[in-house]
N, C-alpha and C positions, 0 to 999 in steps of 0.2 A: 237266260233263266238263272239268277242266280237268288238262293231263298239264304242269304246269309244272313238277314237282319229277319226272317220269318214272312215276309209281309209281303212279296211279289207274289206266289201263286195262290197267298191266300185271299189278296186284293182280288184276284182274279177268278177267284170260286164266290169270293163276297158278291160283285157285280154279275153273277150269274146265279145268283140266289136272291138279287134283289128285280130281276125280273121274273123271278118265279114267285115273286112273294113269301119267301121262308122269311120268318124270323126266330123259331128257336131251332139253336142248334148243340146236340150234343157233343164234347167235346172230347175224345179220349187222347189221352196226351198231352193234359193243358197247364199241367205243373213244370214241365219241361222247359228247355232255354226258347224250345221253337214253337212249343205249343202255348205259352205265356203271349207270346204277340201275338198268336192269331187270337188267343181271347180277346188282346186288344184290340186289334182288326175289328174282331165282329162288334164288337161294342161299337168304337169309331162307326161304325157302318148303320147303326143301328139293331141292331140283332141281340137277342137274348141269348147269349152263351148258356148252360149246362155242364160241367166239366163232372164226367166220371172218374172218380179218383179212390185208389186203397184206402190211403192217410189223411184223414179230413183234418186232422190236426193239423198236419203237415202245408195242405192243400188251403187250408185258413188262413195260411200266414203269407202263402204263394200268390193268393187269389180273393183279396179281402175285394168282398160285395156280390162275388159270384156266385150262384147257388150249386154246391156239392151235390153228385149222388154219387153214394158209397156201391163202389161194384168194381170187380176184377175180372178182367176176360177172360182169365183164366175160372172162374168161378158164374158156368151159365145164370145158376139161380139167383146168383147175386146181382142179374139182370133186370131182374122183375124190379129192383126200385128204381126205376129209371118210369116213374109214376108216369107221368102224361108222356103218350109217344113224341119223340123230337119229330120235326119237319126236314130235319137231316142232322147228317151225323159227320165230326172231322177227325177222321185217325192219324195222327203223327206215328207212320208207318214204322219208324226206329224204335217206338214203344214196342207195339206187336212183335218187332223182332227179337228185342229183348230180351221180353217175355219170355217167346218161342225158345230162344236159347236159355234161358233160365239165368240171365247176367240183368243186372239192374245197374241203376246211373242214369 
């Protein structure tokens, strides 16, 4: 298992979403070096990405053609724009940690 290009365990959740039928997926973490390729992944795969993102400015320039929703996990309410429920959701867990720690990068 090694996720150094991003794309091994995500190929690996993609293929076990394509027998479940998901195709949209919300993305947190998707501006990141690791969550960048699984947007690519799911795209590759077929799949409607979603990337929840602070900086949509930011996230525009990260993620041209993706569609943005603006929410912080640290900010519950700022969940609600996340309009139509995902079919599933992919946390690049070093975000949440980040976070959790209050260090960003």
């Amino acid at each position: 298992m090694t996720p150094s290009d991003g794309t091994h365990l995500t190929d690996q959740d993609l293929t076990m979403s394509q027998k479940q039928h998901i195709t949209d997926v919300l993305m947190v973490g998707a501006t990141g070096s690791i969550g960048r390729l699984a947007v690519e992944a799911a795209q590759r795969h077929g799949l409607r990405p979603r990337a929840l993102v602070r900086d949509v400015r930011r996230a525009e320039r990260l993620l041209p053609g993706v569609e943005l929703v603006r929410g912080d996990l640290e900010d519950p309410a700022s969940l609600r724009n996340v309009e139509a429920e995902p079919q599933a959701v992919r946390v690049d867990l070093d975000t949440v940690l980040r976070s959790y720690r209050g260090t960003s990068g």
